[in-house]
C-alpha positions in Angstrom: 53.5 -5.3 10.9 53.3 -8.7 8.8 56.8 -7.7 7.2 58.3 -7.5 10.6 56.3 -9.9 11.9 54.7 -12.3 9.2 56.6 -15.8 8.4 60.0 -15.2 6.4 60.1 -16.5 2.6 59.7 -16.3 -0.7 56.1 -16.0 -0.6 55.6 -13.5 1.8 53.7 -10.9 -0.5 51.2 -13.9 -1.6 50.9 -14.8 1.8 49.7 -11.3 2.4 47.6 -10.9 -0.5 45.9 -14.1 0.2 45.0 -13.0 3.9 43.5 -9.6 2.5 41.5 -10.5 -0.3 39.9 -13.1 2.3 39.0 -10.9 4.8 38.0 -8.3 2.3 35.4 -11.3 1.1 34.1 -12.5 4.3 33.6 -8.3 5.1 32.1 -7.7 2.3 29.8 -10.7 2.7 28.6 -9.5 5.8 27.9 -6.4 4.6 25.9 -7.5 1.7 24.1 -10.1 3.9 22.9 -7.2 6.1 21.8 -5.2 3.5 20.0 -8.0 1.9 18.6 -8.4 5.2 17.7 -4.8 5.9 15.9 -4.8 2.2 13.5 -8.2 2.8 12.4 -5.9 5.9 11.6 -3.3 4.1 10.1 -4.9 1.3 7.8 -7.1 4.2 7.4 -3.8 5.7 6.3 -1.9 2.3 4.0 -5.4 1.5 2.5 -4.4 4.6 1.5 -0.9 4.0 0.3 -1.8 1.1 -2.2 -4.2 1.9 -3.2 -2.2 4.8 -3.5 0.4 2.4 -5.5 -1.7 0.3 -7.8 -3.3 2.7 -8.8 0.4 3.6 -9.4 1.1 0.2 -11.7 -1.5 0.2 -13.6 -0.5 3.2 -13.8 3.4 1.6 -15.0 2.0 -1.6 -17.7 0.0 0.4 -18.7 3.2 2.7 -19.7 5.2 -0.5 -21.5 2.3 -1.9 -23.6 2.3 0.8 -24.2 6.2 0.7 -24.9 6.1 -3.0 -27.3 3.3 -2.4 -29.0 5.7 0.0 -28.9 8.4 -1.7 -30.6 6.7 -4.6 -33.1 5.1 -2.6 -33.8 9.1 -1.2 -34.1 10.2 -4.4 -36.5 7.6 -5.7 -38.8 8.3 -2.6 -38.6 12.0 -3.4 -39.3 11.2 -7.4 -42.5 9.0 -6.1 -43.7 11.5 -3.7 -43.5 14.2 -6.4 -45.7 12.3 -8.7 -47.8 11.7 -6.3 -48.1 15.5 -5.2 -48.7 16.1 -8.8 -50.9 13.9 -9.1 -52.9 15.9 -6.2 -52.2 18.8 -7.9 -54.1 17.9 -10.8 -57.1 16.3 -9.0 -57.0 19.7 -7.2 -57.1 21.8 -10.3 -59.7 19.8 -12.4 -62.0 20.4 -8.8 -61.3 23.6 -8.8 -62.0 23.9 -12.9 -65.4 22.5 -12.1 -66.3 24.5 -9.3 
């Protein structure tokens, strides 16, 4: 169309050339711009996740601190009662030995 159409001359083919290679740039700016675009929302979007990911991690990590706290405190309570029921045991053996 731009042979039947375009200006006449010399530098027609240049004239042509020139109009391609700039519309092939400004396309394949706007291309690149929207996948530079579409790749900082994803990366925001994967930052995201992960601190979500990592503020639950946190909270999990907190939740079994607590339980192994408990359980320890259980188990020392069990570990003093059992003395103590020893203890019993004893004083209820030597009065028996006696008897």
């Amino acid at each position: 169309m731009f042979y039947d159409a375009g200006p006449p001359g010399a530098n027609r083919k240049e004239i042509l050339l020139d109009f391609c290679l700039k519309a092939v740039m400004e396309t394949s700016d706007f291309f690149i711009g929207n996948v530079a675009n579409e790749m900082n929302l994803q990366r925001q979007l994967a930052e995201d996740a992960v601190r979500k990911l990592q503020e639950e991690l946190k909270e999990h990590k907190s939740e079994q601190k607590e339980r192994v706290e408990a359980l320890e405190t259980r188990i020392r309570k069990t570990e003093i009662e059992k003395a103590e029921m020893s203890a019993k045991e004893q004083g209820s053996r030597e009065a028996l030995q006696q008897l």
